[in-house]
Structure formats: C-alpha cells, structure tokens
C-alpha positions as CSV (number, residue, x, y, z in Angstrom):
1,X,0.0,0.0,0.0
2,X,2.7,2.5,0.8
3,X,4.2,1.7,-2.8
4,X,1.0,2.5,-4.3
5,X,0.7,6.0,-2.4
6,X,4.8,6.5,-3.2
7,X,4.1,6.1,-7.2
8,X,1.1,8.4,-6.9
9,X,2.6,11.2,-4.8
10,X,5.3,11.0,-7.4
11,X,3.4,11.1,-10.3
12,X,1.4,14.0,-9.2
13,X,4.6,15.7,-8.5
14,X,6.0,15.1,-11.8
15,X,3.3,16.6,-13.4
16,X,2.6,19.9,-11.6
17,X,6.7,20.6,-12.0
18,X,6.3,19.7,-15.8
19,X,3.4,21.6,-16.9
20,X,3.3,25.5,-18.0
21,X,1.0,26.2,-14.6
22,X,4.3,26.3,-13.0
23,X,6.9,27.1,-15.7
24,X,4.3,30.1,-17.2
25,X,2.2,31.8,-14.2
26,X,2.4,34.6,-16.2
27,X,0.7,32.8,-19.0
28,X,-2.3,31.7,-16.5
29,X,-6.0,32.7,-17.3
30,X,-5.2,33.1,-20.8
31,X,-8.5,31.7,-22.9
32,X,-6.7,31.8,-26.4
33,X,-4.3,32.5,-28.6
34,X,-1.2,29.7,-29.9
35,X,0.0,27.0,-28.0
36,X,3.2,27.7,-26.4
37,X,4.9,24.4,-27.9
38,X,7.1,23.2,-25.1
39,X,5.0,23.0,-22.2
40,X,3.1,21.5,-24.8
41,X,5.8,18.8,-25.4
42,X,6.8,18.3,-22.1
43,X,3.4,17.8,-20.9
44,X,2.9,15.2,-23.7
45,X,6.3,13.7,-22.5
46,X,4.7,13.0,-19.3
47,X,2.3,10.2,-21.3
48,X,5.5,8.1,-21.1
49,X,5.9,7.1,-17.0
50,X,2.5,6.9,-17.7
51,X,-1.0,8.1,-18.4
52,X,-1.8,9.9,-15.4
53,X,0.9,12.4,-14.7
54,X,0.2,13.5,-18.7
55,X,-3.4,13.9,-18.5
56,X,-2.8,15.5,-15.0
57,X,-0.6,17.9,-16.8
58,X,-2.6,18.3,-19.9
59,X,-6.2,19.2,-17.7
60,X,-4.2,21.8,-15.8
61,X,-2.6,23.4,-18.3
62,X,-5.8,23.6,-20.8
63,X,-8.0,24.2,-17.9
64,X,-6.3,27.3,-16.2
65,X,-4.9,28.8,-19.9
66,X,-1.6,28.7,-19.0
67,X,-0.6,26.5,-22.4
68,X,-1.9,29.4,-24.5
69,X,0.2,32.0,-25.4
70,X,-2.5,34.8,-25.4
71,X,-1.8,36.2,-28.5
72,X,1.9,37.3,-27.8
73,X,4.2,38.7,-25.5
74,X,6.3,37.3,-22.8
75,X,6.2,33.6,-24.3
76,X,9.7,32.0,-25.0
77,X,10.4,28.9,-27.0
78,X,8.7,27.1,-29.7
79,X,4.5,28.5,-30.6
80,X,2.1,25.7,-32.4
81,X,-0.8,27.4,-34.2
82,X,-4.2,25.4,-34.6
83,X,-6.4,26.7,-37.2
C-alpha cells in the first residue's frame, strides 16, 4: 500500500513541475491565442511514465490557460498554431 501511495505522490509531483501552470504563471487565465509548444511537449512527455501524470498535466494546463500563449508577449520557445 505504501508503494501505491509513493508512485502516486510522485506522479502527481512530476506533473505539476512539468506543466506551464508552473513554468508560465504569467501565461495563467489566458482563454486563447497559440500553443506555447514546449510546455506542450513536455506535458505530452509526461504520457510516457504513464498516463496519469500527462493527463494530469494536460487538464491543468488547458484548464487554467496557461498552455496558451495569449496572442503574444512574454512567451519563449517554440508557438504551435491550430487553425
């Protein structure tokens, strides 16, 4: 039982440092504009320990705007637009 509540506290952990909630605050509340590609990335990275640290990652970042760019300024790195 402790194993199973290790892997989880480390999954959740892993996500929430990898996603652009924590790398972007800035970027947070944003309802549009491009994807900011490598929180993007790094967040679909996650998928790889397993799937919930990625989905974990992906629901935060979509759900508080913080993947978004908003349409400029103050974003570094890599921008996917979606048409």
């Amino acid at each position: 039982m402790q194993l199973v509540a290790a892997a989880t506290a480390l999954s959740l952990s892993t996500a929430a440092a990898g996603c652009a909630y924590v790398i972007h605050p800035e970027q947070r509340g944003n309802t549009g504009g491009d994807l900011d590609g490598v929180p993007l990335v790094v967040d679909l990275l996650l998928l790889l320990p397993g799937l919930l640290p990625g989905i974990i990652a992906l629901v935060v970042d979509f759900g508080t705007g913080a993947i978004h760019t908003g349409g400029g300024g103050g974003h570094h790195g890599a921008v996917i637009v979606v048409h």
